[in-house]
Backbone as a printed PyTorch tensor [residue, N CA C, xyz], in Angstrom:
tensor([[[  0.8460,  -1.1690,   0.0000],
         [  0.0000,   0.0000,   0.0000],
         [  0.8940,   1.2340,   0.0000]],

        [[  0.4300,   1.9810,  -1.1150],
         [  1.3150,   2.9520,  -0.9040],
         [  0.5760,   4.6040,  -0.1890]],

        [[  1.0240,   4.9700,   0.5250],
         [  0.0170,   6.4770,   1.0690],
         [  1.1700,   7.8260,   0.3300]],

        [[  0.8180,   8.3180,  -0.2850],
         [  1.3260,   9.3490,  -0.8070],
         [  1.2350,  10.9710,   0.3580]],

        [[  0.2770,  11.0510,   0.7500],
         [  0.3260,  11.9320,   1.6140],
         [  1.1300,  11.9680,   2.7900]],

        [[  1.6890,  10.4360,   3.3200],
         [  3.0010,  10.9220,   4.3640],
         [  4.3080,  10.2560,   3.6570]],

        [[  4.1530,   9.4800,   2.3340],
         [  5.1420,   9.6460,   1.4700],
         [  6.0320,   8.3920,   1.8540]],

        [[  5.3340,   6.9480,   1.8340],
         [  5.6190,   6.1150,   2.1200],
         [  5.2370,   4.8490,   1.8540]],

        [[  5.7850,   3.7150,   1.4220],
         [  5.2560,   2.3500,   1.4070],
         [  5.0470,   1.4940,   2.4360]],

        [[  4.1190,   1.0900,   2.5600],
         [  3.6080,   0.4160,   3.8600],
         [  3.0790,  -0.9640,   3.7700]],

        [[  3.7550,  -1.9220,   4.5140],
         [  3.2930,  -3.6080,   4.7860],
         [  3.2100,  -3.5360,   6.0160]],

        [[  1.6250,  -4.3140,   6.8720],
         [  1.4610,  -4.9040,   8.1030],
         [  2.0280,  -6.2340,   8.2300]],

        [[  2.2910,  -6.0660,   9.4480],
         [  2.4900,  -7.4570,  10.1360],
         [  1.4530,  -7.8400,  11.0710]],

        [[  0.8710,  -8.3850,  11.1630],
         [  0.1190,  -8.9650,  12.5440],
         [  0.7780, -10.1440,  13.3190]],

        [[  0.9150,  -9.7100,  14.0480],
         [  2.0910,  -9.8640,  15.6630],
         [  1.0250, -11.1770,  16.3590]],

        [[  1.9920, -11.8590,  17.1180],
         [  1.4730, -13.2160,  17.4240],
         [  0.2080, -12.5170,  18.9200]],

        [[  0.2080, -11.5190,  19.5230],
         [ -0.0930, -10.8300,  20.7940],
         [ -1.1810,  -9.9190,  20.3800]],

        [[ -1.9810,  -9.7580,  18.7360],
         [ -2.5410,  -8.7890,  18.5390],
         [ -2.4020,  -7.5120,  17.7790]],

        [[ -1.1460,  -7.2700,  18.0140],
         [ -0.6210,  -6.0880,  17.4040],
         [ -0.1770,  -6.1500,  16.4980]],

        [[  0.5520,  -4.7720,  15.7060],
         [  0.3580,  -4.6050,  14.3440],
         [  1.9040,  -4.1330,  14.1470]],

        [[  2.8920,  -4.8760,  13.1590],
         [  4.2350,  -4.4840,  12.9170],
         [  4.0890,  -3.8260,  11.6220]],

        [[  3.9890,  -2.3600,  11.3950],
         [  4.2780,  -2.0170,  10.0320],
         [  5.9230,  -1.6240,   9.4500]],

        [[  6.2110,  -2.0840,   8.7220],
         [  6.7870,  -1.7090,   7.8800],
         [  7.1090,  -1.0020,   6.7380]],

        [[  7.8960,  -0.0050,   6.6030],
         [  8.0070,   1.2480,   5.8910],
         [  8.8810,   1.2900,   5.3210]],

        [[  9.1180,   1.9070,   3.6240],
         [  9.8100,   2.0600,   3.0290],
         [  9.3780,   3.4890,   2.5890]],

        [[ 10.6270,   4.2690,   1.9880],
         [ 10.3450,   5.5880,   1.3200],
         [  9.6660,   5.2880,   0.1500]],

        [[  8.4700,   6.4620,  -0.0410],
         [  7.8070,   6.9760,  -1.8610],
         [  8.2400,   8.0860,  -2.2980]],

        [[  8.9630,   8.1430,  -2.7840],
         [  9.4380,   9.9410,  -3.2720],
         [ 10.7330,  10.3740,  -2.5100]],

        [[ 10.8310,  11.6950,  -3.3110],
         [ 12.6690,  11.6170,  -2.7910],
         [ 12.1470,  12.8670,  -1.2180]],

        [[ 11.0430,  13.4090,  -0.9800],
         [ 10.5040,  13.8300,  -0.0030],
         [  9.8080,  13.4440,   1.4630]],

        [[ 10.3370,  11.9170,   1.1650],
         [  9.8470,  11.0760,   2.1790],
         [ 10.0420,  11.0600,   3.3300]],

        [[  9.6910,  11.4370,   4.8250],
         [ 10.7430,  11.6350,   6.3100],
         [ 11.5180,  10.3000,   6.1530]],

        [[ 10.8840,   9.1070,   5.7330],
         [ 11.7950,   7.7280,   6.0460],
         [ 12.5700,   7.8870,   5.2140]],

        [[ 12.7040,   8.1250,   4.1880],
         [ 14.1390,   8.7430,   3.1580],
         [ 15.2270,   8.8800,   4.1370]],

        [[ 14.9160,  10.3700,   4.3740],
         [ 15.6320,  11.1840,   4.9670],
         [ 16.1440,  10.3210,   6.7010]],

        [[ 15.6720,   9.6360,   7.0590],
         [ 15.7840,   8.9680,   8.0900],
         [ 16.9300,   7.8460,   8.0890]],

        [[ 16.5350,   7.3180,   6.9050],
         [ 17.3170,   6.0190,   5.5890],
         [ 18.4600,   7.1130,   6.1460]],

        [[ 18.6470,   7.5250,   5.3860],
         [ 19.8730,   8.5430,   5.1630],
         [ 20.7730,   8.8840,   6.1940]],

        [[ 20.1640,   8.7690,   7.4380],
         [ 20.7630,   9.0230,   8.6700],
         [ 21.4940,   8.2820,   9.6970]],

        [[ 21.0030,   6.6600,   8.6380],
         [ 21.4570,   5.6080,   9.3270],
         [ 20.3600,   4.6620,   9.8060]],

        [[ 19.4720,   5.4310,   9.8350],
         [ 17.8210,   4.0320,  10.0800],
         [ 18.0650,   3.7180,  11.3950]],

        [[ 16.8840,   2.5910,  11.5920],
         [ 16.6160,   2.5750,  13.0040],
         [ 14.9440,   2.4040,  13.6750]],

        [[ 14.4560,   2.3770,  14.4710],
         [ 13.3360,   2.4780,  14.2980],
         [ 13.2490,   3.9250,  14.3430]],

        [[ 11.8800,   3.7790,  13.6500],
         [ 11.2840,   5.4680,  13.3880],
         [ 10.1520,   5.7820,  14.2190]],

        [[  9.1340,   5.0560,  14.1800],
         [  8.4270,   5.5780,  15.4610],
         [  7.5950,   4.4310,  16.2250]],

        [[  6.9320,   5.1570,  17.5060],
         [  5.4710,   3.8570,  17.6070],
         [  4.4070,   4.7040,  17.6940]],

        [[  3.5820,   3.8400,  18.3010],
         [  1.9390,   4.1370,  17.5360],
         [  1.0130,   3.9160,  18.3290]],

        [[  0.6900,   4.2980,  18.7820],
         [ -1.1730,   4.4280,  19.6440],
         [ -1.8600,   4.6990,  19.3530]],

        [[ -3.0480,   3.9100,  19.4200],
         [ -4.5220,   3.9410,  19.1480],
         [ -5.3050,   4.5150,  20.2880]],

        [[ -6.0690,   5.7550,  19.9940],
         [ -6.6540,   6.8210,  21.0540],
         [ -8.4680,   6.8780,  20.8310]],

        [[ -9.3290,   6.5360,  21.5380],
         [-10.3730,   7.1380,  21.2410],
         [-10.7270,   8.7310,  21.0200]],

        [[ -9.7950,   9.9300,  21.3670],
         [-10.0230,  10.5880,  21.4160],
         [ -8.9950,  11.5250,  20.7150]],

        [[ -8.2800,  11.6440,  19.3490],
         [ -7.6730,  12.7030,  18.5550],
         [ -7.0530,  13.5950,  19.2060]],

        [[ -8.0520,  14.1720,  18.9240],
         [ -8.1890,  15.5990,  19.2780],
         [ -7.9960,  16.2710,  20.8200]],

        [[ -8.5920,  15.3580,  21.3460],
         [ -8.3090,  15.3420,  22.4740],
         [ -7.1240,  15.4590,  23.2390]],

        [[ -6.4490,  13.8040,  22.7530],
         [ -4.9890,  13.7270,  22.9040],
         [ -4.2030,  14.3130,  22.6460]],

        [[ -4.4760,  14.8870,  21.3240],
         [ -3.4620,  16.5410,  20.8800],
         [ -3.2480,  17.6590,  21.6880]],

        [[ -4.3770,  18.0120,  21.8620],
         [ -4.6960,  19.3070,  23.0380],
         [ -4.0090,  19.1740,  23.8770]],

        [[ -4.2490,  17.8440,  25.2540],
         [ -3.5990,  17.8950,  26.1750],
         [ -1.9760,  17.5460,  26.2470]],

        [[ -1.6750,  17.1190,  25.0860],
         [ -0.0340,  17.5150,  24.8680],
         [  0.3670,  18.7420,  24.1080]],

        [[ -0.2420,  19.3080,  23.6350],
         [ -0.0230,  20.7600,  23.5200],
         [ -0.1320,  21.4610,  25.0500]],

        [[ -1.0400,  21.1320,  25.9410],
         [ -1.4720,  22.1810,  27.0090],
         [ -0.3010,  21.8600,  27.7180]],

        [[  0.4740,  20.9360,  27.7840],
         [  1.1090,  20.2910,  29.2260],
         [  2.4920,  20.3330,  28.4440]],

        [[  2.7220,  20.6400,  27.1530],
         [  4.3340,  20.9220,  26.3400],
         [  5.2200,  19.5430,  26.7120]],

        [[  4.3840,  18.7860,  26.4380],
         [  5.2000,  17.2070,  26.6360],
         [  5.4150,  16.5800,  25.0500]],

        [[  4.9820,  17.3430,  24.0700],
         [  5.2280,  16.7540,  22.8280],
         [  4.6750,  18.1740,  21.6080]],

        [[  5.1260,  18.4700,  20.8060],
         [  4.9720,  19.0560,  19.5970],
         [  4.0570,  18.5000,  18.4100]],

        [[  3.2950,  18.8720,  17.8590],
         [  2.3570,  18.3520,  17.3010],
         [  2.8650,  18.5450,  16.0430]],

        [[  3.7730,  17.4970,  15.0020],
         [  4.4610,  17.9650,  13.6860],
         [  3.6020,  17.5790,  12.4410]],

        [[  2.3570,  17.0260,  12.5670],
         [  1.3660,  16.5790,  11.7050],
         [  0.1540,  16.3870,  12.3240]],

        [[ -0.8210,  17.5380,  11.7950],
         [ -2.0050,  17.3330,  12.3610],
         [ -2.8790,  16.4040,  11.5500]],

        [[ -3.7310,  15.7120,  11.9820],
         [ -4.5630,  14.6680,  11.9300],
         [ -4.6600,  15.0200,  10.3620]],

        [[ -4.6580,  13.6500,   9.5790],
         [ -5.4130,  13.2640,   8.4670],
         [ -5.3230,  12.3990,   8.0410]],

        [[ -6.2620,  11.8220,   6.8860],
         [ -6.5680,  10.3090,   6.3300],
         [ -5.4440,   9.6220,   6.1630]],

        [[ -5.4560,   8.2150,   7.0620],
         [ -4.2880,   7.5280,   6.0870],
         [ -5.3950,   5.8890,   5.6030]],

        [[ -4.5340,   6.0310,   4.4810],
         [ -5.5030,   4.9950,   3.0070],
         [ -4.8110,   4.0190,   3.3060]],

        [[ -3.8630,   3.4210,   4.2430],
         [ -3.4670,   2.4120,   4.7960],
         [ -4.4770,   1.6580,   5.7340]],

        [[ -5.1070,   2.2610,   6.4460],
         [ -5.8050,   1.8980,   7.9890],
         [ -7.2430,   2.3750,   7.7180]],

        [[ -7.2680,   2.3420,   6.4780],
         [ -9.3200,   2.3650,   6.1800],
         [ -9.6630,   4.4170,   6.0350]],

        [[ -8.5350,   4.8940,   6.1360],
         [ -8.5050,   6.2790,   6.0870],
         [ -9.2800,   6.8190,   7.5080]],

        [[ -8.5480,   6.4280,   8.3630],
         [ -8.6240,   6.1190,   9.7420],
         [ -7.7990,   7.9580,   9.9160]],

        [[ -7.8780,   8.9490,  11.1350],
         [ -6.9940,   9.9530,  11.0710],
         [ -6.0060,   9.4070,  11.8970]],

        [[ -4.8550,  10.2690,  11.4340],
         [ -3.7780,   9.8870,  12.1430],
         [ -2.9990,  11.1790,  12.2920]],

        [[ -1.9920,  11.3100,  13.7800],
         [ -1.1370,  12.8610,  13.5480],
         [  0.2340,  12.1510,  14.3280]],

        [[  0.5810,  12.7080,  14.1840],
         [  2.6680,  12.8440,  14.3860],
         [  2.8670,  13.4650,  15.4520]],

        [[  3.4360,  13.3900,  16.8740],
         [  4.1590,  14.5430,  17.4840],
         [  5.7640,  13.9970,  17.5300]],

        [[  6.3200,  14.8520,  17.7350],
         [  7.6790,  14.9650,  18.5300],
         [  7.9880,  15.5800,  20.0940]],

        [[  8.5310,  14.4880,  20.8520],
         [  8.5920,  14.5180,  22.4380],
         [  9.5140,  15.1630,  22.5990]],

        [[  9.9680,  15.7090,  24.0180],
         [ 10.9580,  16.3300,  24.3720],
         [ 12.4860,  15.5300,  24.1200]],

        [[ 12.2530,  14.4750,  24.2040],
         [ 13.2380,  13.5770,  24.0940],
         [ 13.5150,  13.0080,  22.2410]],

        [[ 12.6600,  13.9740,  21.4080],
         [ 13.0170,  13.7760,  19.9340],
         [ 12.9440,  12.3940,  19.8090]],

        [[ 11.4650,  11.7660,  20.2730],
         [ 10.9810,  10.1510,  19.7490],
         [  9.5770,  10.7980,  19.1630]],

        [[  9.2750,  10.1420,  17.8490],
         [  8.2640,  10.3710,  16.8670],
         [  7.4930,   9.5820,  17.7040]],

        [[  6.1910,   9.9310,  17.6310],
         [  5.0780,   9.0310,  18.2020],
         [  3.8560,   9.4800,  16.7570]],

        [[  3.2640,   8.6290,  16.7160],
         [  2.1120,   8.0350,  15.8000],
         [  1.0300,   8.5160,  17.1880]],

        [[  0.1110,   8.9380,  16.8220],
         [ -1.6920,   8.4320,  17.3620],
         [ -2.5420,   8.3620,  15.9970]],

        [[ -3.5080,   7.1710,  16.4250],
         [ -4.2130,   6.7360,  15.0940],
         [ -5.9280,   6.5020,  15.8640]],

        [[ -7.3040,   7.5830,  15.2350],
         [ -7.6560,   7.7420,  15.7350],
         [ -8.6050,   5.9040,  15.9710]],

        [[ -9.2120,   5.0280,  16.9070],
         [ -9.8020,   4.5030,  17.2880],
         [-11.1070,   4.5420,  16.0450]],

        [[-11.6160,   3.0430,  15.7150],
         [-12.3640,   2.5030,  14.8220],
         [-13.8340,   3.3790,  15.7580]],

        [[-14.6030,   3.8620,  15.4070],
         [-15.9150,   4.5170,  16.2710],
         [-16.7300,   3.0160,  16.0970]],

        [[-17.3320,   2.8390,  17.3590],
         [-18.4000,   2.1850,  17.2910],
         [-19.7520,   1.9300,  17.2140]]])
């Protein structure tokens, strides 16, 4: 699957425990995992599933425990599910991906 909007090729894994191993390759020479490639690789980020977006954004904006470097939008990987990016004080990428509504 390829998502053009965060500029990346993407394969799941489903993990013996439930969870989900994706795997990423760069799409374009604008890709962060490019540029990451480039740096020596490594893991790039992890990922939580939030019932609440927006929510979760806010209160790491209010409390300056993380930078918000991509605000929420479709990814065509995960059913076009929203998803946003921060960066922590400690410069670890974190994923939130918003929760399937029921």
């Amino acid at each position: 699957m390829v998502d053009t909007v965060q500029g990346v090729r993407c394969q799941f894994m489903q993990m013996g425990d439930g969870g989900l191993l994706e795997l990423l390759e760069p799409h374009g020479e604008k890709s962060p995992v490019l540029r990451h490639l480039q740096k020596g690789g490594g893991l790039y980020h992890l990922c939580f599933e939030v019932d609440d977006l927006e929510g979760t954004l806010q209160r790491l904006r209010d409390t300056g425990e993380a930078v918000v470097v991509c605000e929420p939008v479709p990814a065509p990987a995960i059913d076009h599910r929203r998803v946003a990016f921060v960066v922590t004080a400690d410069r670890d990428l974190i994923e939130f991906v918003e929760a399937v509504r029921r």
